[in-house]
Every structure is written in structure tokens, then in C-alpha cells.
N, C-alpha and C positions, 0 to 999 in steps of 0.2 A: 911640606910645601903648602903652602896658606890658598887657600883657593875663595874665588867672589872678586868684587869692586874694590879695589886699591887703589888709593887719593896718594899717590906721590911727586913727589917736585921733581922730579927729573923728567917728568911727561904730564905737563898740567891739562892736557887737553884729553887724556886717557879715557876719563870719566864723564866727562862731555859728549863725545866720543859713544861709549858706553850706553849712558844716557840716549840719546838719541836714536841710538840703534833698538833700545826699548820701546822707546814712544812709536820710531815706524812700525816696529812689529805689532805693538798695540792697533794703532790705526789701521793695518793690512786686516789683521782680525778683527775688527771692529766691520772694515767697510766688506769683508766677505760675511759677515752676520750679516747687514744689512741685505746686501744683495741673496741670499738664501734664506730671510724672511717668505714663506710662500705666498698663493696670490688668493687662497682660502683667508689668511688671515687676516691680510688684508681689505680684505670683501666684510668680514666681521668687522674691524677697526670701522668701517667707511659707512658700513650700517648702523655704528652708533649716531650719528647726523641725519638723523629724519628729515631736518629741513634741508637737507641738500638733494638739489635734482637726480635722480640716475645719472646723467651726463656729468656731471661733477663726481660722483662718486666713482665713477669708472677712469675720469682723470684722476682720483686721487691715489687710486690701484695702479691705473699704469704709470706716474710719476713718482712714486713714493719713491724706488728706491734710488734711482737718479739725484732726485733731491736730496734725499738725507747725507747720501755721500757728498756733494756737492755741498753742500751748509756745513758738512763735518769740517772738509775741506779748509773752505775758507775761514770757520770760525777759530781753528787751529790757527792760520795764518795771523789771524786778526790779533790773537793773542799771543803769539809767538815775537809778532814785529816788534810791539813796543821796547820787548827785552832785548830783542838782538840789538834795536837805535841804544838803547841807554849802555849794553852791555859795549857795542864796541867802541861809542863815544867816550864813557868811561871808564877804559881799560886801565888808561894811564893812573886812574885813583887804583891804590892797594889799602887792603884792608891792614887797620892800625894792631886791632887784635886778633891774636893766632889763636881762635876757636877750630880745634882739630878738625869738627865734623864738616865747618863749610870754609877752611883755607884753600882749596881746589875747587871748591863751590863757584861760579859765574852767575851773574845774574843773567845772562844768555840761560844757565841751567834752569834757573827759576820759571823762566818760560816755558821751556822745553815741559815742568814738573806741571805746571799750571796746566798746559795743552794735554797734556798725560791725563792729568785727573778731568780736566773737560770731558776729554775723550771715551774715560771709564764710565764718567755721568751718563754723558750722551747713548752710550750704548746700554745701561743699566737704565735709563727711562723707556728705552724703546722697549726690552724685554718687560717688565711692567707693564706699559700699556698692550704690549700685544697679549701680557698671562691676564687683563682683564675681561677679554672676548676671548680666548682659550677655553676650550674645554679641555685641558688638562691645565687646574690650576696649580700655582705656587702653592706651598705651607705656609701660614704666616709668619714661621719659624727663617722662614727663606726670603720671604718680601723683606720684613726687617733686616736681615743679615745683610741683603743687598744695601736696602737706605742704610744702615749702620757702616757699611763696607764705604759708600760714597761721601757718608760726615765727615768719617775717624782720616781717610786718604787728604779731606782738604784742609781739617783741622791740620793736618802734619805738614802738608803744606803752608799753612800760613805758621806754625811755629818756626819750621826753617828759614821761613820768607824775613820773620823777622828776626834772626840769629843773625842770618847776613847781613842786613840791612843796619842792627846794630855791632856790626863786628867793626863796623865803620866809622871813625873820629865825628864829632859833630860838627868838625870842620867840613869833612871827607862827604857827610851825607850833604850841606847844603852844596857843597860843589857840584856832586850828585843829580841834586834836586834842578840845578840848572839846563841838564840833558834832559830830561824827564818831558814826554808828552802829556803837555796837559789839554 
């Protein structure tokens, strides 16, 4: 019995599905980091801006974590929409050629992947900036690994972005290109 993500046609929405059940989990774990960031560290964070008042720096402690969830939030949304507008406007276009890895692929998924590696970013800067006022710092073995871990994810992102993208007649893309928020 084959175990993992199975792309089959008799359930095109499985791995959609799937998908998405990843990104929220991602997110729930993203915005529980956030919110258990503590308020030491960010007193350090708040103390690199010399030029800001006390009273600004103590909003910036008590808002941090409100905010960052909130911008995750929406920045998710903001990238997530464009895909869902193009993916369900053009549902009706099918792709001409059957490239195995993205013939169950949506470009609804592409959103979902893009929002996914936002979300890894966004959470892999914060830990960065906070191992900078840390006294327990990262190895540079591990700061790399992290920026390395966030390139190699989006790079692979934009290879599949445009697997898809050309799996599609050049007819199919400018039809396409007509849904497309510009």
C-alpha cells in the first residue's frame, strides 16, 4: 500500500485539499511562534532604535505580536486571491499537455504554494531577526541553512509555477492571460 500525496483523476480536488490542509497547519505554527516570541526579546529587538522614544518602543513590544499575525494574515490573503480569481475564472481552460507532476496541479494550488513559502519566509525572518539580539546565538552553519532552506523552497516554486504555466497551448495561456489581474 503506497503511502503520501496521490495526484489521481477520479478526486482532482484530493491534493488541493491536501495542500491546503498543509499551508493551515503551517500558518497555526507560524502564528503560535509568533505569539510565544517573549517580551525580553522583544525589549532587545525594540532597543536596537535608539532613536525611538520609550513610549514607542513599549508600543512596539506591546503590538508586535498582534501585528505580525495580522500582516501574516492578510499578506496570505492578498496572495492567495489573485490565484483563486484566475484559478476559478479559468477552470474551463484544461491543460493541452499531460505533464504527470502538475496534471492535478490548479493554479488555485500555486497560490496556496506561494502563500506556503511567504509564510515559511515570514516566519524564518522573524527568527533571524530575533537570533540577532539573542544571546543564544544561531551557527552560521544554521543562519545559512535557514536563507538556503527559503531560496531552494521558492526557486521550486517558480519551477513548478512555470511547468504549469507552460503545460498550457499558447492559445490556452493568452486566453488565460485575459482573467489575469493586472
Amino acid at each position: 500500500m503506497a503511502t503520501g500525496i496521490r495526484m489521481e483523476d477520479d478526486d482532482p480536488g484530493a491534493f488541493s485539499t491536501k495542500l491546503f490542509a498543509l499551508f493551515f497547519l503551517i500558518s497555526v505554527l507560524t502564528l503560535i511562534y509568533f505569539n510565544t516570541i517573549s517580551t525580553e526579546e522583544l525589549k532587545l529587538v525594540s532597543a536596537q532604535f535608539p532613536d525611538f522614544s520609550e513610549q514607542k518602543k513599549r508600543a512596539i513590544v506591546s503590538s508586535y505580536r498582534i501585528s505580525v499575525s495580522v500582516v501574516l494574515f492578510f499578506i496570505d490573503v492578498i496572495i492567495v486571491g489573485p490565484f483563486a480569481y484566475l484559478s476559478y475564472f479559468g477552470q474551463h481552460i484544461k491543460p493541452k499537455r499531460n505533464n504527470v507532476l502538475v496534471k492535478n496541479l490548479t493554479i488555485f494550488d500555486l497560490g496556496i504554494m506561494l502563500a506556503l513559502v511567504f509564510t515559511l519566509a515570514f516566519a524564518s525572518a522573524h527568527i533571524l531577526i530575533i537570533d540577532c539580539v539573542s544571546p543564544i546565538r544561531l551557527t552560521k552553519g544554521e543562519f545559512n541553512t535557514i536563507i538556503g532552506f527559503n531560496i531552494a523552497i521558492f526557486i521550486l516554486w517558480w519551477i513548478i509555477a512555470l511547468m504549469k504555466i507552460y503545460s498550457y497551448s499558447s492559445e490556452q495561456r493568452r486566453e488565460l492571460s485575459k482573467y489575469a489581474i493586472y
